[in-house]
VEXROKOL-573132 format. One line per field, with one value per residue (C-alpha): residue number from 0; residue in one letter; z, x, y. Coordinates in pm, 1 decimal. Each point is the difference from the previous one (the first is absolute). Layout:
nr <- (NUM/...);
rest <- (A/...);
up <- (Z/...);
east <- (X/...);
north <- (Y/...);
END
This chain:
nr <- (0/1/2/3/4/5/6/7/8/9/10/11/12/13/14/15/16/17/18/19/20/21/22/23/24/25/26/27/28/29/30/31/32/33/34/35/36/37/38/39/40/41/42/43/44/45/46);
rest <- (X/X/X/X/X/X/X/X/X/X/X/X/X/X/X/X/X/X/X/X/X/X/X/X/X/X/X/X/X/X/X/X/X/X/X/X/X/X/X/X/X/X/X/X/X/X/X);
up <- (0.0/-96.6/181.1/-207.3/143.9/163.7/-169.8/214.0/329.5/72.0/355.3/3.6/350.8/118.2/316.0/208.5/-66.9/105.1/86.0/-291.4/252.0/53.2/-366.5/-59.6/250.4/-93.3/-377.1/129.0/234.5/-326.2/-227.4/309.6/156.8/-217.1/-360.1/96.7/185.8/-338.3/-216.0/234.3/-32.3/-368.0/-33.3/107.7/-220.2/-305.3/-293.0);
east <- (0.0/147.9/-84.9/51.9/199.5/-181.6/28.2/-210.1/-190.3/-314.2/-69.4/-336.2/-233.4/-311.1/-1.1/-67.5/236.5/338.2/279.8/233.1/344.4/-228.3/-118.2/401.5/111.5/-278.5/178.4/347.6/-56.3/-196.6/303.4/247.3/-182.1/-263.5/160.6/325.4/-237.1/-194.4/318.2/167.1/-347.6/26.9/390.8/-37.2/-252.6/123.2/190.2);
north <- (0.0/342.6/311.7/272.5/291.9/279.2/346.3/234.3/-18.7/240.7/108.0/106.7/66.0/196.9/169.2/314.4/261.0/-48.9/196.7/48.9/-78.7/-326.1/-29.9/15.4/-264.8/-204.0/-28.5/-4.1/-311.0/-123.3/17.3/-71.7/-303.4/-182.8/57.7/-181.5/-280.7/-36.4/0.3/-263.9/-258.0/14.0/-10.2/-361.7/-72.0/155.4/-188.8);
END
């Protein structure tokens, strides 16, 4: 089974308004903490 390689990741989420210095953490911690996590599950998987 081939996983293909992933190109682009949305982040997408409804809520009450939110502080932009949270709104910016919020996508930091995104790209710093669950992008590699993601990346490292495929990376096994892909041929």
């Amino acid at each position: 089974m081939q996983i293909p390689g992933i190109q682009r990741s949305d982040m997408q989420y409804f809520s009450r308004p939110v502080r932009h210095a949270d709104l910016k953490a919020s996508i930091r911690l995104y790209g710093e903490r669950v992008m590699p996590m993601v990346q490292d599950m495929f990376a096994d998987k892909a041929t």
